[in-house]
N, C-alpha and C positions, 0 to 999 in steps of 0.2 A: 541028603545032599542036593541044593539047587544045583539046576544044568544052566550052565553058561549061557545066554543068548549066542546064535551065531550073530555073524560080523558082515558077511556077505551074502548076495545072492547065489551070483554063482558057486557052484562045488568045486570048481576046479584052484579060483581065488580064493576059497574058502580054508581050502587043504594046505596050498602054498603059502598062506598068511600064517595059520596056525601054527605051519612048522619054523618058521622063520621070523614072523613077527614085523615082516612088512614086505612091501612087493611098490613095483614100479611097471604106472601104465601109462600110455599115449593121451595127453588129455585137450592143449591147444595149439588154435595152431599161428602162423606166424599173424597173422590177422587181427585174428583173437590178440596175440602178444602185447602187440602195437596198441591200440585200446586201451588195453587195461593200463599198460605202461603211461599213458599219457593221462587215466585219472587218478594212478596215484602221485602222479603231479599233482595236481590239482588241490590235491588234500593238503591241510594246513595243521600238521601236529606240533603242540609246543617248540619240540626240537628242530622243526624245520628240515628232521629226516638225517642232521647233523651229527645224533648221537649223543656221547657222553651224557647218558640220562642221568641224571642223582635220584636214588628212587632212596627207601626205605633199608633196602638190603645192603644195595652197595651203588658204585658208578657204575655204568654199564655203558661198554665204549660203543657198541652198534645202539640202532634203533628198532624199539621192538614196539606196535599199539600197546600191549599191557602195562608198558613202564611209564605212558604217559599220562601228562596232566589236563591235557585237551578233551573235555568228556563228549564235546559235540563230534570233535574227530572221531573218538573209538569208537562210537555209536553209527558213524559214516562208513565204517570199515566195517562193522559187524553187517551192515544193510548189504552193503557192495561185496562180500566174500559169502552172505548166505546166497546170492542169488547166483555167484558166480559159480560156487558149487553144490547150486540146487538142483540138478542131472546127476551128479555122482551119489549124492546122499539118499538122492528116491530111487534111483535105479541101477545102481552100482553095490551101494552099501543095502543093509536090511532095515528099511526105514530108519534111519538115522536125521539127526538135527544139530542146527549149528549153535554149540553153549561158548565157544570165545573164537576172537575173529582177528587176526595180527598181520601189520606187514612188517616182515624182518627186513630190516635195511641193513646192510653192512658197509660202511663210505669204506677210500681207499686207506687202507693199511689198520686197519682197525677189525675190531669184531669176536673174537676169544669168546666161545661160548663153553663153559665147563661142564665135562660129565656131569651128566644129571638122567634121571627119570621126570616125564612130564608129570604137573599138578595130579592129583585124584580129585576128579572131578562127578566120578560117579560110583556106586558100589560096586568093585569090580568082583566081587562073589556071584553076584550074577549078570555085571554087565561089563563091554570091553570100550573105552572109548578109544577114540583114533586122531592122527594130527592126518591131516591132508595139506601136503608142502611143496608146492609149485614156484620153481624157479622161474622167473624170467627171463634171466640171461643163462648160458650153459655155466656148470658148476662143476670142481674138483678140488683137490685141496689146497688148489693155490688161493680161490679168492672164496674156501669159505662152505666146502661140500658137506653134507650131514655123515658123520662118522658114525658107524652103528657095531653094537658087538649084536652078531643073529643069534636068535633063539633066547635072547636074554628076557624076552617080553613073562610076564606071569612068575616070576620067581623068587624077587629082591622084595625091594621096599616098598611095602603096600602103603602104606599112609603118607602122600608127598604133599608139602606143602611148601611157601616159601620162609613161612613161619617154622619149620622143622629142619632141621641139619640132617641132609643125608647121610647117612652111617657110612655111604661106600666111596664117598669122593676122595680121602687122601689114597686109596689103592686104585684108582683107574687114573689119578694125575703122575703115581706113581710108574717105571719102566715096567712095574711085573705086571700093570693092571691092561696103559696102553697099547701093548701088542696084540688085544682082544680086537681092536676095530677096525671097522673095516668101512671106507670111503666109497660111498656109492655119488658116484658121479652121473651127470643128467644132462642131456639135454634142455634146455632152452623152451617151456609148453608141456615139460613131462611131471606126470605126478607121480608122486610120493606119499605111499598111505604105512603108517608104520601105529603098533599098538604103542598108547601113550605109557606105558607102564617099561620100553624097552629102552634099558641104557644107550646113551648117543651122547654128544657132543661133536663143535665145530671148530677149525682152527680161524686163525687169525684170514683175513680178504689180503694177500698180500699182492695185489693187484694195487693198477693208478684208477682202476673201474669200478661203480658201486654195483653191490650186488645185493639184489631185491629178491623179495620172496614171498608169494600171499600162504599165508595158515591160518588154518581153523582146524580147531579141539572140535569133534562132533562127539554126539553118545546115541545111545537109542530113544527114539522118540518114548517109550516107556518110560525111562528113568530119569528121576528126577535129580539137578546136580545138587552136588553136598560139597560141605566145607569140611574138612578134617581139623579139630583142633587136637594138640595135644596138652595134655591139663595131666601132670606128675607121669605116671605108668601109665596112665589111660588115653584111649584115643578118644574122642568124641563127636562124632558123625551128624553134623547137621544139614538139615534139608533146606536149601537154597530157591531164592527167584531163578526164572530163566535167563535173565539176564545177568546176572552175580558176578563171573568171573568177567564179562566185558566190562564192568563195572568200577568193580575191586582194584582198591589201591594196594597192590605187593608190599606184602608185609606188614601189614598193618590189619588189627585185630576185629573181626566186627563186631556189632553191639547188640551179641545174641543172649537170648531169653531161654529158657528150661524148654519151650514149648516147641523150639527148632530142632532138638536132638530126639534122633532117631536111632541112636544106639552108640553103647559106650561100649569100649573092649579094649583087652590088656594089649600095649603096646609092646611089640617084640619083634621091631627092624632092626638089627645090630649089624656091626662092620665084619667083615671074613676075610680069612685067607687067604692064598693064591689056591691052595685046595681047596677050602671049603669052597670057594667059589665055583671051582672046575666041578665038583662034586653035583651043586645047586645044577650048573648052568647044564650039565648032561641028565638030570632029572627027566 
């Protein structure tokens, strides 16, 4: 059995992470806020930050870098979010590095993001990647807070793609699934580090305010990112650039050769019960 890479430096983050599957620390401050706030002004994404993205999957009424078509943008934003959390990722995390770089916009009255697990972005048999999600404005669920069910990290659907339908989405849109989450609300400069692998989802900003957000997917500077396809019963694991997922247009298949997979394996993410689930999630 390979041993998991740990995630953190610290033991004490380390233990609270692992049991919960994400924690909240103090990261800038109003100074810091203002700054940033005024370059991603600056930045010019197709949408103009407007939303209603039309990507490949579906519309997407917020604005998210990955759903856009601006490539000198997303590549401006992977530059501007590795350096902004290049402190957290060398001396917070256990050398980790930054594989996608996003700022979530959500304008007023818009934004519905659906139960989901983040991308697999790296082998999580031995490695854990992480989002790091820094509000700018203070967040709850009125204009759009990260809804998390704890302890769910490590246990569901291992192979996430946008190319793959998650097995668990009509039981957490449903009422038996919802009552699982739990709205962690934030301050305005606080971070948010949660395993990419732990069920969330966001409601709608029903605010007149927009509400902004920088993220970055990091992994362990060891491992290398991978694309999962799924091809019949099988998953198929390929080994990616570094830059791939900043890249990558959602949804759409890319134009790989025998000589990028790294391993094929029987796929067996399936949808569960309100038990099975409770069963999985107390593992």
């Amino acid at each position: 059995m390979v041993l998991r890479e740990r995630v953190f430096i610290d033991d004490e983050l380390e233990k609270e992470f692992d049991q919960k599957g994400f924690l909240v620390l103090d990261f800038l401050d109003t100074s810091e806020i203002e700054k940033l706030s005024k370059k991603v002004e600056e930045l010019k994404p197709a949408d103009n930050f407007n939303g209603q993205q039309d990507t490949l999957i579906n519309l997407q009424s917020f604005h998210c870098t990955f759903f856009d078509r601006n490539q000198e943008y997303k590549n401006q934003v992977f530059d501007l979010l590795d350096e902004v959390y290049k402190g957290v990722l060398e001396n917070v995390l256990n050398h980790y590095k930054t594989i996608q770089a996003n700022i979530f916009l959500k304008p007023p009255r818009t934004g519905e993001v659906s139960p989901h697990q983040n991308l697999t972005i790296v082998d999580e048999r031995q490695y854990t990647s992480v989002s790091l999600w820094c509000p700018l404005v203070d967040v709850d669920e009125s204009n759009g807070a990260l809804l998390i069910v704890p302890g769910s990290h490590r246990k569901f659907a291992k192979y996430r793609n946008t190319t793959i339908l998650w097995p668990m989405l009509d039981f957490f849109r449903s009422e038996e699934g919802i009552k699982y989450f739990e709205s962690i609300n934030m301050k305005a400069g606080q971070l948010l580090i949660l395993d990419d692998s732990i069920i969330h989802a966001s409601p709608v900003n029903t605010t007149d305010h927009k509400r902004p957000v920088l993220h970055v997917m990091a992994g362990p500077q060891a491992a290398h990112p991978i694309f999962c396809e799924l091809e019949r019963n099988e998953i198929r694991i390929h080994e990616v650039k570094e830059r791939f997922w900043q890249n990558h247009i959602p949804g759409n298949f890319p134009d790989f050769n025998e000589s990028n997979i790294i391993a094929i394996l029987p796929y067996d993410d399936v949808s569960l019960s309100e038990e099975e689930f409770l069963k999985e999630l107390e593992r």
